[in-house]
N, C-alpha and C positions, 0 to 999 in steps of 0.2 A: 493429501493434495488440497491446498485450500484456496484455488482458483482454477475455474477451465483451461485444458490444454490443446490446444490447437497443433496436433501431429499431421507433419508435410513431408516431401520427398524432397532431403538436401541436397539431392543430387541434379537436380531439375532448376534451371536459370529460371523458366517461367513462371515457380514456384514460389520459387526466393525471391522474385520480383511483387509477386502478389499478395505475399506475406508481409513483408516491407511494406509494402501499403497498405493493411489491416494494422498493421505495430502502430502504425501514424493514426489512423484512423478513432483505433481502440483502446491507446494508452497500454497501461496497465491491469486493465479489466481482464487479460486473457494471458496465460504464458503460451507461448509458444517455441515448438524443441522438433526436430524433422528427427524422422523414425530411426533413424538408421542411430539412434542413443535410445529414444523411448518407447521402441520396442520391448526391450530389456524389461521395464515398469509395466509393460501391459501385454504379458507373454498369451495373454487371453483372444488378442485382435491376432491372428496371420500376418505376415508380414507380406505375405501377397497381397494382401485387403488395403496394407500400410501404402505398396507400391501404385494400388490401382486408383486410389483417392485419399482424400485430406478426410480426418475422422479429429472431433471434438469429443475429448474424452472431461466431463464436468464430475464437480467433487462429489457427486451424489451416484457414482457410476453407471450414469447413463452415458450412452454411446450414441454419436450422430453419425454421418458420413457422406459424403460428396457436395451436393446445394445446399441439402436439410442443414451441415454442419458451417456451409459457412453463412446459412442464415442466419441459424441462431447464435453465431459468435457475433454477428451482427445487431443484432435484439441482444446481446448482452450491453451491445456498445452502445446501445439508447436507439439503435436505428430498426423497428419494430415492424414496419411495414412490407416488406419482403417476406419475411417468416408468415405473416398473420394470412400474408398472398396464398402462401404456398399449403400454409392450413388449410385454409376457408373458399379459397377461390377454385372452382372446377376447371381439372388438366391443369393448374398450374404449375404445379407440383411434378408430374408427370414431364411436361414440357421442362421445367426447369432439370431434370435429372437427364433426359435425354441429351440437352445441352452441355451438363454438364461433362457427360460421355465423351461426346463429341471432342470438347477441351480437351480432357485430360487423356487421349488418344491421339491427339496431333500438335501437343505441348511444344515443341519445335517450333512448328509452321506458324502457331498463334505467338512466340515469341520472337520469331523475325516480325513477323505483322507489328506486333506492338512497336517493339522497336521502331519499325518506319513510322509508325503514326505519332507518336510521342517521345521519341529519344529515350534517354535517360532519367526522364522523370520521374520519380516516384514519391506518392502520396498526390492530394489534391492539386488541380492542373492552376498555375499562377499568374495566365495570362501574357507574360509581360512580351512575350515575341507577339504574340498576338494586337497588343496595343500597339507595339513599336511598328508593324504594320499596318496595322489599319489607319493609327494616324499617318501616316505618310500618303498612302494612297487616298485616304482625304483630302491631306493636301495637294494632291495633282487635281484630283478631282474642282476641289475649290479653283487652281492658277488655270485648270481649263475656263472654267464657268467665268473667272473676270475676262479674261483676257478676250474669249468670244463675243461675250458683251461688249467691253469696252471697244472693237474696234466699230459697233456700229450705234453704242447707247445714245449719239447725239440725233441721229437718221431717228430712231425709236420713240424717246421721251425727252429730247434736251429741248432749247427753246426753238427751234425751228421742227420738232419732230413730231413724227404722226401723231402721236398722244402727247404732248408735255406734260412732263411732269409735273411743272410749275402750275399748271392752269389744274389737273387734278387735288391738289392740294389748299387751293383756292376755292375751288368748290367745295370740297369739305370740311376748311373752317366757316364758309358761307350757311353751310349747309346743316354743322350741326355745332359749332362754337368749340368752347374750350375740351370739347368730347372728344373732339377728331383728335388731338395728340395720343390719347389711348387708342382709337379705334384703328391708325396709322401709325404706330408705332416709329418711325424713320429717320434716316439725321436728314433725311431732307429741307426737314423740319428749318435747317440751321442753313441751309440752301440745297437750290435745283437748279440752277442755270449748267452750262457746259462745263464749267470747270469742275462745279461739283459733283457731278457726274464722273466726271473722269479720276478725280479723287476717289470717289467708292470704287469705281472699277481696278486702278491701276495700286491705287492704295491698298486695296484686299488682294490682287496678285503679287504684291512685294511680299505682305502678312502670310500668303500662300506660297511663297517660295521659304521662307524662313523656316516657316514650319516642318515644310519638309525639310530643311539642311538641319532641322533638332533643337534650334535655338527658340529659346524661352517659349515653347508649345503653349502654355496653355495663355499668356495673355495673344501671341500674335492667333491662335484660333479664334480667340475672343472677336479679337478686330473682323476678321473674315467672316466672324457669322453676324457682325453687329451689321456691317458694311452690306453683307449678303442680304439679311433679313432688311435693310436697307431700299435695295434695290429692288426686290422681289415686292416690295406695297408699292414701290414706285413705277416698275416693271409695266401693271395693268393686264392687257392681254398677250402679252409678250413673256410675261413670267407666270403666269396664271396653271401652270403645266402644273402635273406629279410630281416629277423631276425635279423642280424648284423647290417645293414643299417637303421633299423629301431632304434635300440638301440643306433648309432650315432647320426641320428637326435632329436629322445625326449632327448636323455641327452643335448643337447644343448640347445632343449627348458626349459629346466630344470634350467639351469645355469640361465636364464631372470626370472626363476617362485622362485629358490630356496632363502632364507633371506639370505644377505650378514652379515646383522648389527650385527647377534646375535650370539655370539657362545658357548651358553649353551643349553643347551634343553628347549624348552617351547614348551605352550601350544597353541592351535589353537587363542584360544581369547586373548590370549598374544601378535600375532603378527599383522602388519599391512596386510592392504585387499594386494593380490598378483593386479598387474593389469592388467585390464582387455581385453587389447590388447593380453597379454600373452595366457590367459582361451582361446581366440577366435583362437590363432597359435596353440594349442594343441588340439582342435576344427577340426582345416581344415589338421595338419597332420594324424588325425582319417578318415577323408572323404579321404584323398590321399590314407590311406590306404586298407580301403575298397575299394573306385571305382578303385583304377588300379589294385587291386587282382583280380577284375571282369574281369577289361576289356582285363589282362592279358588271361584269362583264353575262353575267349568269341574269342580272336581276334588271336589267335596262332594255327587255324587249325586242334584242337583235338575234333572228332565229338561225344566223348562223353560229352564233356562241352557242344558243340551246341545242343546234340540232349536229355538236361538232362537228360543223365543216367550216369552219374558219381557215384552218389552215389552206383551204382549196382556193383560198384567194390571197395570203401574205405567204 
């Protein structure tokens, strides 16, 4: 034998489903042959042993069996930190075996579960139903946010509105000269009066319907976040929310996640995997926004956050 053998039960869907995904994962590092043939080669394991977990049989005839063995087929495939867990770390080991029990005692139950959670997948998850949703429901999200604006943005910041825009912008190149174009960022810049207000509002709701019907995603998101990030410096205290800032930064994530190449509508298995640097910044702008709404709320001296009873009053 002159590479480890990874022995499974062929007879088990949830087996052959999880091996299929170690094949992908670990190439050619590992053979793998389900008992019910390599028994035969290794008359020395039970075939009850065979039945009750997966056992890594390596060319130096060592034996592994249940977590310990698909650790280490793992630590063969370059992926070391599970094993080194299960060595070094107290009860991990333990924990991890009991689990494993648990699986391979309700292989059935854990293979409809998957099923529902992932379909037919097998190997690394590729996003792309993932993308094909999220951008769409970005796009409502965005055709809410103009359309709300726009029916009141001239009442807000246009030239008769509580704040105008026009006189904000005025003050800031007063105030700090050719700075202010960085420090404002906006196509205001190019105008503020009512028309052009309504251009960023009604203009980002078309770029926002678009998007959503699939056609050319990634420049019309462009426009909706240019348009958005737009109006949000122009906004003042009317856009000054989380909410707002939240909707500038996913749409930008949006822009690295949304297909530039295509600009018809298609379907999820039509397009290329999104990558996965992207899934991981839309990931950690989730964690931003959970933990500082916490910490927000923890660290600003209101003792019914500290002393939870908040909820005794929303």
């Amino acid at each position: 034998m002159d590479r480890p053998c990874l022995v499974w039960d062929g007879d088990c869907g949830f087996c052959r489903r999880s091996v299929e995904h170690l094949r992908l994962s670990l190439g050619e590092r590992i053979a793998f042959e389900p008992y019910q043939t390599a028994h035969v080669r290794f008359p020395e394991i039970p075939v009850e042993a065979f039945r009750a977990a997966v056992h890594l049989v390596e060319p130096d005839g060592r034996v592994s069996r249940g977590a310990e063995a698909v650790f280490r087929a793992l630590a063969l495939g370059g992926r070391t930190f599970p094993l080194a867990a299960y060595r070094r770390l107290p009860g991990f080991a333990a924990v991890s075996e009991w689990a494993y029990r648990q699986v391979a005692a309700r292989r059935p139950v854990f293979s409809r579960l998957v099923d529902l959670l992932v379909g037919d997948l097998v190997g690394p998850p590729r996003f792309r139903l993932t993308r094909f949703v999220f951008l769409r429901l970005l796009a409502l999200v965005y055709l809410a946010a103009f359309l709300s604006l726009g029916s009141q943005v001239h009442g807000l910041i246009g030239e008769r509105g509580l704040l105008p825009a026009r006189e904000l912008l005025l003050a800031a190149r007063q105030a700090r000269g050719g700075e202010a174009f960085w420090l404002l960022p906006t196509l205001g810049w190019l105008g503020a009066g009512d028309t052009a207000l309504s251009v960023l509002c009604y203009g980002g709701a078309a770029a926002a319907l678009l998007a959503f019907l699939g056609f050319a995603q990634g420049p019309f998101f462009a426009v909706c976040w240019a348009f958005y990030l737009s109006l949000a410096h122009l906004g003042q205290d009317f856009l000054s929310f989380q909410w707002d800032t939240l909707l500038v930064e996913t749409g930008f994530v949006a822009l690295l996640l949304a297909p530039w190449a295509h600009l018809r509508p298609r379907r999820p298995g039509e397009e290329p995997d999104p990558p996965a640097v992207v899934i991981w910044l839309l990931r950690l702008l989730l964690f931003k926004l959970m933990f500082s709404s916490g910490l927000t709320k923890l660290t600003w001296g209101d003792p019914t956050w500290r002393g939870l009873t908040a909820l005794a009053y929303h």
